[in-house]
N, C-alpha and C positions, 0 to 999 in steps of 0.2 A: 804492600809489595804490588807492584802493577800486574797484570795480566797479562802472560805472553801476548802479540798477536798471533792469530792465524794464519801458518806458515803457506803458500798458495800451491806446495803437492797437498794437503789437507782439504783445501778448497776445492780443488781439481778432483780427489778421490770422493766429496760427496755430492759434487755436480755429475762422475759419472756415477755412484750410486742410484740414484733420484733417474739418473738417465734409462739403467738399465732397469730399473722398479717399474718405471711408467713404461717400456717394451713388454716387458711381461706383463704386468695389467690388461696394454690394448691388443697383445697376442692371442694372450687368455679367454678374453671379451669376446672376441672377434670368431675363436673356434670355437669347437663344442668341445668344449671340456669342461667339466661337474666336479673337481677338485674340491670347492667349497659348497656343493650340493648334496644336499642326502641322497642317497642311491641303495639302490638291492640289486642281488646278482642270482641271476637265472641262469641254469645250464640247458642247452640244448642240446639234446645228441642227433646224430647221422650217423649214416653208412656210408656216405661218400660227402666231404665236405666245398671238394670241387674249386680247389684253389682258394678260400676267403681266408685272410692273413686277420693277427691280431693289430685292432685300432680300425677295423672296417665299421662301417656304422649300422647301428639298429634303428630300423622304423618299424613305428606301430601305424597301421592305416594310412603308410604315405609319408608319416612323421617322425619325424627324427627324433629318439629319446636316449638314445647312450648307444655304444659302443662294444664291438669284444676286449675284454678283457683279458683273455687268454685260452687259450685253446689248447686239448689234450688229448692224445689219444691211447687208448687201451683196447684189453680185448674183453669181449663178454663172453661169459663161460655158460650164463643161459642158452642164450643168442647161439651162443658156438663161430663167433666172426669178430673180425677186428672194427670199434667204433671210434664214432669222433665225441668229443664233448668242447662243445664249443661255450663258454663262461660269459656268460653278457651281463655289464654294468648298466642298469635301467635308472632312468629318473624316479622317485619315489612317488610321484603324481601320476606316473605312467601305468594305467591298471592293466593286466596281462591277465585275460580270462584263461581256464585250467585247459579249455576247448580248444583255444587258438590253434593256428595253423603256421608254423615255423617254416620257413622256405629258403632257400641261398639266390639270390636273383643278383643279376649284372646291370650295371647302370650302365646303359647303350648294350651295342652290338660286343665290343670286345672290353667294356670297363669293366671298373672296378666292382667289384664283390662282393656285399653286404646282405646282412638279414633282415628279410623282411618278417613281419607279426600279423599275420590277417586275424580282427579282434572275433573272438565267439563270441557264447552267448553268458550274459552273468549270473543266471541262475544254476549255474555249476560251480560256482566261486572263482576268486582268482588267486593267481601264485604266488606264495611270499618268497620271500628269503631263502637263498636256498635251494628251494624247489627246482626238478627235473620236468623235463615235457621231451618228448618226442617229435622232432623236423619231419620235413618231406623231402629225402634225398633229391638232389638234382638230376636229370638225364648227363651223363658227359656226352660231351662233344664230339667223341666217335661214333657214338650212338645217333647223333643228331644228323653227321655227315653221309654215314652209312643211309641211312633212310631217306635223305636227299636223293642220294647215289640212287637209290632203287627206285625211287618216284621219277627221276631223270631216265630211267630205263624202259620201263612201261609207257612213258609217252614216247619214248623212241620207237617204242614195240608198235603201238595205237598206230604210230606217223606211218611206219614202213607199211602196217597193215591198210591205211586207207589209201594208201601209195598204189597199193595194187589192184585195190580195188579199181580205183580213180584208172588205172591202165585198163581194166579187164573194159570198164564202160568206156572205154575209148577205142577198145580193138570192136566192140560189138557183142559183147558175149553175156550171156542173159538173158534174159526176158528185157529185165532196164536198159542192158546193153543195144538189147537189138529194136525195141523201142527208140531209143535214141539215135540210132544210124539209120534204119531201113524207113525212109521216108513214107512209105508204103502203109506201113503198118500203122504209123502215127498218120496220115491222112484217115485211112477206115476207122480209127477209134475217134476222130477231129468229128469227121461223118455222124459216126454213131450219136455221141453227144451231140451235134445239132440237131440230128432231127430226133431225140428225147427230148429237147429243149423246145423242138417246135408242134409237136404232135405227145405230148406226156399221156395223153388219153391209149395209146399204146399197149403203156405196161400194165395198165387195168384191162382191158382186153383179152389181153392175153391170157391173163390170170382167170377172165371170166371164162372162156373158152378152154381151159384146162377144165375148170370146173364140171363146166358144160357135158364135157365131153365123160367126165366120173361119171356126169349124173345118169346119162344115156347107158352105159354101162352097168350102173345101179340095176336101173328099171329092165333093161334086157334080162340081166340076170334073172330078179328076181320074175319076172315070167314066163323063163324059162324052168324055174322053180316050181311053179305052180304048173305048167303041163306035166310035170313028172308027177306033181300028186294026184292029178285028175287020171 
């Protein structure tokens, strides 16, 4: 008995089979996904997880190794506060010292959200399977604005403050003020310094002649010292 042929909805259905096979492959390829990779799962907890959504991505040292996987939260009854536990699917080549440093960092100014792994050190081991570690909550962003807000303020403070000063040496008030306006006074100090600068032998003089004049005092003294003992 012959062989049907191949009817051409049959053909059609395994040309788009093969169609949508080979999308998936080069969709697969192209993103990070570990579907056919060995992977382990780390939990990290926080206090504030600061907006990172499940499928954000994890890097260790810059480098992209997997993903969250899921994220939960509960309350700690130690702790006595409500926490995050954030679930990360790690590549299995990806070594995760017990030390690291867990953080929620933004890609740019306002992107997206992911975990970053800054590596410790491996003479403390590292994390299997499983394993919990402790993050470094993030600042929110009210916190960040706020303290904007108040460095914005103090140099307003500083500006108005040398505002006035900058007026006071303009009406003349001061020593610097009046320095600066009374011509007078900045001629006799102009003076002064030139002629220290043309006669320096001066200030040794002077200084000799104080001297001078102790010593003469000394010697007085003491012989009037000596008529009283005689």
């Amino acid at each position: 008995m012959d062989a049907k042929p191949i009817s051409f909805e049959i053909k059609v259905g395994i040309f788009i089979f093969i169609g949508i096979l080979l999308t998936f492959i080069i969709v697969f390829s192209i993103g990070e996904f570990y579907i056919l990779k060995p992977m382990y799962h780390v939990k990290v907890l926080f206090g504030f997880a600061n907006g990172i959504a499940m499928g954000a991505p994890v890097r260790l040292a810059g480098v992209q190794i997997g993903e969250i996987e899921n994220i939960k939260i509960f309350y700690d009854e130690a702790a006595k506060r409500t926490k995050v536990m954030l679930v990360a699917e790690l590549k299995q080549e990806a070594k995760v010292e017990k030390n690291a440093v867990c953080k929620i960092n933004t890609l740019g100014l306002l992107g997206e959200k992911y975990l970053e792994i800054s590596p410790g050190t491996a003479d403390v081991g590292f994390l299997a399977n499983q394993d919990e570690i402790a993050g470094v909550d993030p600042i929110p962003m009210e916190e960040i604005t706020k303290t904007m807000k108040d460095l914005a303020e103090s140099a307003k403070s500083v500006t108005q403050n040398a505002d006035i000063i900058l007026q006071r040496l303009e009406r003349g008030e001061g020593t610097v003020g009046k320095l600066l306006k009374e011509e007078e006074v900045y001629d006799d100090l102009r003076d002064l310094v030139k002629d220290v600068k043309a006669h320096p032998w001066k200030l040794f003089m002077k200084g000799k002649e104080q001297t001078g004049t102790r010593d003469v005092e000394e010697v007085s003294g003491k012989e009037k010292t000596k008529g009283f003992a005689r």
